[in-house]
N, C-alpha and C positions, 0 to 999 in steps of 0.2 A: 504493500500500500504506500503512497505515495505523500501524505499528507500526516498531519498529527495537531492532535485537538491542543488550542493553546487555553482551554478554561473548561469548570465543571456547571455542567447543567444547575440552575439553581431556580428554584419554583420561585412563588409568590409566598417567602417568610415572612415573619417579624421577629427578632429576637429583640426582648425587651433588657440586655444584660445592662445597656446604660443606667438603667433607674438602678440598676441591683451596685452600681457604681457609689453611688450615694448609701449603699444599706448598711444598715448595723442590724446583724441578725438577730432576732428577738422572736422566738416562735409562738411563742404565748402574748405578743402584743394583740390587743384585738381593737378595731375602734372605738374611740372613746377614754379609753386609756391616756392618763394625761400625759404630757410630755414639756418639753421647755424648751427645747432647741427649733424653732420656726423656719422651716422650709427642708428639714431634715425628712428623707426619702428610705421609706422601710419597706423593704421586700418580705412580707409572713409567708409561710408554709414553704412546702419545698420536699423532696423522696425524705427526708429523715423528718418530716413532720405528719402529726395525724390533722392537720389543718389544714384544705384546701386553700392554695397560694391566692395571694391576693395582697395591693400595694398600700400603704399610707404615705400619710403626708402630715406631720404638727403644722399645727398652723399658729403654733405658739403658747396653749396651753392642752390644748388635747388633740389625738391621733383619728383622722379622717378616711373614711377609703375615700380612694379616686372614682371616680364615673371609670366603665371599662365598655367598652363596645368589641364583637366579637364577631368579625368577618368569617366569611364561608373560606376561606382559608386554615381555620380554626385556632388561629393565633387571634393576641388581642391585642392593643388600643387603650390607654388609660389618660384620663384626664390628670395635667399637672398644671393648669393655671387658670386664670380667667383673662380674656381678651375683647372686651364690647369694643375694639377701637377698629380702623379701618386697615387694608389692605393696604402696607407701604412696600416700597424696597430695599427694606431692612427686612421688612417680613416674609419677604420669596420665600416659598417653601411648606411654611407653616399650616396644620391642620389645627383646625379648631372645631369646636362642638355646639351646636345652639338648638337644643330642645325645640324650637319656635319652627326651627327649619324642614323642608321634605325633601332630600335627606337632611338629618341632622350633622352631619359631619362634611365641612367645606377644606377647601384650603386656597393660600396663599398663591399668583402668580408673580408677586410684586407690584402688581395693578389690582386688581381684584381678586373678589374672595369667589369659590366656585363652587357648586355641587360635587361631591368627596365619595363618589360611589364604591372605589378600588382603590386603600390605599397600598401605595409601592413606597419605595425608598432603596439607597444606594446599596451597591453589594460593598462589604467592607474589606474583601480581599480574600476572605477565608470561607467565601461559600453561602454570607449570610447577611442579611438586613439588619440595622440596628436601628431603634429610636434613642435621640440623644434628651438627654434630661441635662446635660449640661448649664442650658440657659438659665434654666426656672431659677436659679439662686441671683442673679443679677437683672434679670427681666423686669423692666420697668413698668408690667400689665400684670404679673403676677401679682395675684392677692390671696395670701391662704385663706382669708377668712370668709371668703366668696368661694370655696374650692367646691361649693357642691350646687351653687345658684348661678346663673346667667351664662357667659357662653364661654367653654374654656382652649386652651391653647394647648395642641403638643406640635415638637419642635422635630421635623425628620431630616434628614443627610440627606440629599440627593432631589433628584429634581422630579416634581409632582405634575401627572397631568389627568386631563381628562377628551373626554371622545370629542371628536372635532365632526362636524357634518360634512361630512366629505361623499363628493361625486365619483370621484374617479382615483384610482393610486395607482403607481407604477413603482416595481422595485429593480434598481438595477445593481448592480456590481457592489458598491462600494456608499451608496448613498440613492435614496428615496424622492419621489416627490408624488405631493396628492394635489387635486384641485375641490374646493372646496364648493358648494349650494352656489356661491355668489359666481363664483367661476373664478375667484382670486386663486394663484400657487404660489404650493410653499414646497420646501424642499429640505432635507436634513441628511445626514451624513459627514461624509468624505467629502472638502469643499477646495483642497490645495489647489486644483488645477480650473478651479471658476464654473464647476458644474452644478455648484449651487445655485447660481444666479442672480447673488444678490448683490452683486459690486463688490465682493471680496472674493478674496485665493486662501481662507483661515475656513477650517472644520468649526464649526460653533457646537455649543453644548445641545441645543434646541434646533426647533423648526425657524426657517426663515422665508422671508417672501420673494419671491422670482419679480424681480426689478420688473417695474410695469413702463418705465422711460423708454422713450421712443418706439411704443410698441404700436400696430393699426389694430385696428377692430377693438372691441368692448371687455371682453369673457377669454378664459381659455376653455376650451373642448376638449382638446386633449392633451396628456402629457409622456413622455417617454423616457427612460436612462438608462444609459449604458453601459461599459464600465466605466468611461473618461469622460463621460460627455451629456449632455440631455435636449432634446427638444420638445417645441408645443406646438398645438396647432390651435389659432385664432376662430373668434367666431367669424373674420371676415376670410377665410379661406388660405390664410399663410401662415407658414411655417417659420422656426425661430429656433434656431440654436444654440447652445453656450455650454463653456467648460475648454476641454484639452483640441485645439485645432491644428497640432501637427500630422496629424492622416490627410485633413479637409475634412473631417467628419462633421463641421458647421455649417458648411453647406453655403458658405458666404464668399467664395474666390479668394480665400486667405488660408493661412496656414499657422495662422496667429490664437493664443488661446485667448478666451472671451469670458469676463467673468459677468456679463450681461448679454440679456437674448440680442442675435443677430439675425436679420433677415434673412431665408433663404434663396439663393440665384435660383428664381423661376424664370429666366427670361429666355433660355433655350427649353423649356419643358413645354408639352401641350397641355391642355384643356386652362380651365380659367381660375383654379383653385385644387388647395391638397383636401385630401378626406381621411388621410390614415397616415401614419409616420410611428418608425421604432427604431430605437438604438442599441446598435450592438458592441461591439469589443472595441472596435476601430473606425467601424462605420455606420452609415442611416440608410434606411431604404423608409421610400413613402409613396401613397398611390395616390393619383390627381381624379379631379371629379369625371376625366372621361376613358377610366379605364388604365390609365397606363402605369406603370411601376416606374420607379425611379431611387437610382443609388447615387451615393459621394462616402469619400472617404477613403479606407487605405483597403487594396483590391490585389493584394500581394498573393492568395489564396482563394482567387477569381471571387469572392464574397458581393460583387458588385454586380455580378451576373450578366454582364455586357461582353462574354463573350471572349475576354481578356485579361490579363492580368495586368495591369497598366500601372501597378503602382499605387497611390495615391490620387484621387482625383479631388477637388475643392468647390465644384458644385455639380449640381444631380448629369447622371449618364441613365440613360433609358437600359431598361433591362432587356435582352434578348427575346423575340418570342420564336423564332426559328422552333417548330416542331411543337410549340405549346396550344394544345385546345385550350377551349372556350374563348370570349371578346373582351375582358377584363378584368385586372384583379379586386378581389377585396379588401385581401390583409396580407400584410406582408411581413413576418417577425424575423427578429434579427439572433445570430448568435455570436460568438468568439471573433468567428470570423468566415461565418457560412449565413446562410438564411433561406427560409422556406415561405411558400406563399400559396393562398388559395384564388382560384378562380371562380368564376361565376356558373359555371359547369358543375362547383363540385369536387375538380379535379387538385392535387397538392404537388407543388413543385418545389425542387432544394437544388440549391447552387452551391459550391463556394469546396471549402473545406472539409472532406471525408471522412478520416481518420476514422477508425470505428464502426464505419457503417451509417454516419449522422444522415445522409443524404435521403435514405431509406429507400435506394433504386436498386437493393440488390447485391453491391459491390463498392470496396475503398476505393476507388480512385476519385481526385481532387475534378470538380466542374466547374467550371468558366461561367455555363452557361444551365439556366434551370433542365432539372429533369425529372421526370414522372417519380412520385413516392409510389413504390409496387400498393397493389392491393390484391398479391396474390391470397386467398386465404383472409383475407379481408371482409368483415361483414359491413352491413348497409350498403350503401349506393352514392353515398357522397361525405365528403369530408365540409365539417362548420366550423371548426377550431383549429388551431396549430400554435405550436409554443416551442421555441427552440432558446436552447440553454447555452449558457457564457461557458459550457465544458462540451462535452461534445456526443450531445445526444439531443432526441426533440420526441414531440406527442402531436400528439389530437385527438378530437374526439367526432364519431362520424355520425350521421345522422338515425342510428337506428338508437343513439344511446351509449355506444362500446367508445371505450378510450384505447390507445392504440401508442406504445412507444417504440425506440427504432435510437441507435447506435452504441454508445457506451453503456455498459451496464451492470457493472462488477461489484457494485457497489447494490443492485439491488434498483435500478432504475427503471426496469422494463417492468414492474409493478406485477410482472408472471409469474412468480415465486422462484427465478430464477439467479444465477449472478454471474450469468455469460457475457465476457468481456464486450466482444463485438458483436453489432446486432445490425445487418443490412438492410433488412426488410421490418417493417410491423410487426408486435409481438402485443397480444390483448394482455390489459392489464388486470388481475383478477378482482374481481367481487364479490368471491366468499366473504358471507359476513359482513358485506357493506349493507346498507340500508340505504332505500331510493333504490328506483326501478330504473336511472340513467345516470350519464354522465353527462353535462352542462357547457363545464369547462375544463381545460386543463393548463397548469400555469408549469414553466418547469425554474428550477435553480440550478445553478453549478455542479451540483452531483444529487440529486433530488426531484420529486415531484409533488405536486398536490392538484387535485381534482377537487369539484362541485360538483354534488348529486341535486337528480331532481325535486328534493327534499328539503335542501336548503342547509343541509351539513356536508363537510369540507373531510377531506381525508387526504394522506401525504406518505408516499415512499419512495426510499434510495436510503441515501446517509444521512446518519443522523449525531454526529459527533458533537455537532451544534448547537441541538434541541431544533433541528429546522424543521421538523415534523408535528413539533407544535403538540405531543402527544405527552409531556411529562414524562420524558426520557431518553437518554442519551443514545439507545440500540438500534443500530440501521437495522430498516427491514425490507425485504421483498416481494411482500404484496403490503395493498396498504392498509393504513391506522385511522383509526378516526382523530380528529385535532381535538382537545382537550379544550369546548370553549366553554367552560361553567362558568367561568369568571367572566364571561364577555357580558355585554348588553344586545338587546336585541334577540330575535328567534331564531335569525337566519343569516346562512353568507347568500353574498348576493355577486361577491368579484374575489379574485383571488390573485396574485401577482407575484412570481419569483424573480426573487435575487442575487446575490451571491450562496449564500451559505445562509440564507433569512429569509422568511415569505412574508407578505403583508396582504390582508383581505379586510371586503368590507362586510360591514352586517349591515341590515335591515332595518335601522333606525338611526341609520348614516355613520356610525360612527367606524374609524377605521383602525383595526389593529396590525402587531406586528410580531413576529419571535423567531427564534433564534441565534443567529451570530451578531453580539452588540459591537465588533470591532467598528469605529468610527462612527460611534453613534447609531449605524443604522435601522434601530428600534427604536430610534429618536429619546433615547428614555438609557436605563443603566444598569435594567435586569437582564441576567444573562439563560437566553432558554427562552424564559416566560412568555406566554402570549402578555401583551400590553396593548393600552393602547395607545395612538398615534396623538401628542397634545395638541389642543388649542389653539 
């Protein structure tokens, strides 16, 4: 195996050890109990106690419990202050408590206070969440003597969010973007080479907005990212790229990186607008409103599909259709440095890069130019999905229902219960034990997959070193898992989107999550594994 996990799977904890920071153990303290020392923090019960655990606080003459709330996580939440005061940013972070509220429990963005459904907090290094009780002794809102009336404060490490109403996600390599109800994008991750878009080349700790300067048209519709690179498409029919522009994978006649969206050169392409746009390793393929496909970018492993290997190109080259049925395409996904596409027939074509069998014609040899994915052995009668992955393997799913994968698969990718290296052709991905009578969509990542049933639950196989299966647990598998969404909102996924080593989907009541590989943020958040969700 070629790879090695650099972190361990870590759920949705709490360890409370910070308050037990402050404890003097006393097993027999019970509330009420007087005491003297004001603001002093007692941990009771414990395995060598007959007294279920539970925290105090003197508030300067006698010993209080705290308020404790008790997530479906089954860890708890204790009240150490009181806070009626507003939302600054000194207070980023902070959850607080207010009876009065539905939910009762908000937290802090530095701006506002917000509905607190799932709380998270920072892993500490060693596998585990802490609450810090540090504050409460110097905290200028703390009041012990109110520690059981009005609305109180605890103080978490790491950064708090909550679901964002989001339309559309896209996850790529190395960093994320979603667009949101309004049609505003925001983006998080990996941001050194300007694929965040927000006028800087710095990874920030959060989500950020995709610079709206000098852009045409209102909304974004859609959005896309790569490993280096990202683009969107306008509600006025154009295309805009930004991040790494040494391939040309900007699309702009430059070779320059772009830390804000740049126009794409439509001025040699036909029809009058784009309708579809994805980025891959090095380069973007997108389809115009009258059918035709179109690539830019680094075309070193014919991935450009034009037929040649030309290099680097820096604004769009028309795809080959030499031997391609049907009159035009739909969608077109991108991978490493290959890419596949459907037609309007039905029919699925792959260019580029073979290694493996990615192309699904049969045989490894490298294509220039698109070629038929076999359907020997194939059920249904047409292909509606396709998804091709930054490693070197792709899927779909066809229209009877069946999902369908094809190249690399060693790792457990072809969802058949198998772990045969190379895979040429289609191989059905199994659904023993899946619930939903179809397959919807299928998203892929770097060495992974995840599907949507027609049911409205998500399920994910290949590797899983990462937690990128989203199933509470670190074990690759070969057919697939269901995702573990109890902690989510919502009934249902509704989109689902892979990325490197991380998948992100949305649910049903707009909000959008993410899990897996937290390297450079792209959980947007700082649990590692956990399904979370995407902030604010």
């Amino acid at each position: 195996m070629r790879r090695f996990a650099i972190g361990l799977f870590v759920g949705l904890t709490f360890l409370l050890s910070a308050l037990a920071l402050h404890s003097a153990q006393a097993q027999e303290t019970v509330p009420g109990d007087p005491c003297s020392n004001a603001n002093q923090v007692r941990q009771v019960g414990g395995p060598e106690s007959a007294t279920a655990g539970y925290t105090l606080v003197c508030n300067g003459s006698t010993w209080v419990a705290l308020k404790e709330w008790t997530p479906a996580t089954g860890q708890s939440l204790f009240q150490i202050g009181d806070d009626n005061g507003g939302c600054t940013t000194d207070k980023n972070g902070r959850i607080r408590f207010d009876s009065n509220d539905d939910p009762p429990w908000q937290f802090c963005d530095g701006l506002a206070w917000h509905p607190f459904k799932q709380p998270r907090c920072q892993d500490d290094g060693a596998g585990a969440c802490f609450i810090d009780a540090q504050r409460m002794d110097s905290d200028p809102d703390f009041i012990p003597e109110n520690i059981i009336a009005g609305t109180s404060i605890l103080d978490v490490i790491g950064t708090l969010v909550e679901g964002m109403d989001t339309a559309i996600i896209n996850a790529g390599y190395f960093a994320a973007c979603a667009v949101d109800a309004a049609g505003a994008a925001r983006c998080w991750g990996y941001g050194a080479l300007g694929q965040l878009g927000n006028g800087s080349y710095n990874t920030p700790s959060g989500l950020v907005f995709v610079s709206a300067g000098g852009l045409s048209g209102t909304t974004w519709t859609n959005i896309a990212v790569g490993r280096t690179n990202s683009c969107g498409l306008r509600d006025d029919g154009t295309a805009w790229c930004w991040g790494q522009g040494t391939y040309g994978a900007n699309g702009n006649s430059s070779t320059s990186n772009q830390n804000t969206p740049v126009s794409v050169n439509a001025t040699a392409t036909s029809g009058t607008s784009w309708i579809d746009i994805d980025a891959g390793g090095f380069h973007v393929c997108g389809v115009r409103d009258d059918g035709t496909g179109w690539c830019w970018g680094n075309d070193g492993n014919g991935g450009l599909g034009n037929g040649a290997t030309a290099g680097n190109l820096s604004a769009p080259s028309p795809i080959t259709l030499t031997g391609v049925s049907g009159t035009a395409w739909t969608k077109i996904r991108n991978g490493y440095s290959n890419s596949c596409g459907l037609r309007d027939d039905g029919t699925a074509w792959c260019w580029g890069y073979n290694y493996y069998g990615a192309l699904g014609n049969g045989n490894t040899t490298q294509q220039t130019a698109p070629v038929a994915v076999s359907t020997g052995g194939v059920s249904g009668t047409a292909w509606t999905d396709v998804s091709v992955s930054i490693g070197y393997h792709a899927c779909g799913v066809r229209n009877d229902g069946t999902a369908w994968c094809w190249g690399y698969g060693e790792d457990g990718e072809m969802g058949d219960g198998t772990y045969t290296v190379t895979n040429s052709t289609p191989r059905q991905v199994s659904t023993t034990g899946v619930s939903g009578t179809a397959w919807t969509q299928v998203a892929t990542t770097e060495w992974s997959n995840c599907g949507l049933r027609d049911d409205g639950t998500a399920w994910c196989w290949g590797y899983n070193t990462y937690g990128q299966l989203g199933n509470n647990s670190i074990l690759s598998t070969n057919t697939p898992v269901m995702i573990d969404d109890s902690d989510t909102t919502g009934t249902a996924w509704t989109n689902i989107s892979g990325g490197g080593n991380y998948a992100c989907g949305l649910r049903d009541d707009g909000t959008a999550w993410c899990w897996g590989d937290p390297t450079y943020g792209t959980l947007a958040g700082l649990d590692f594994g956990a399904i979370r969700p995407v902030a604010e």
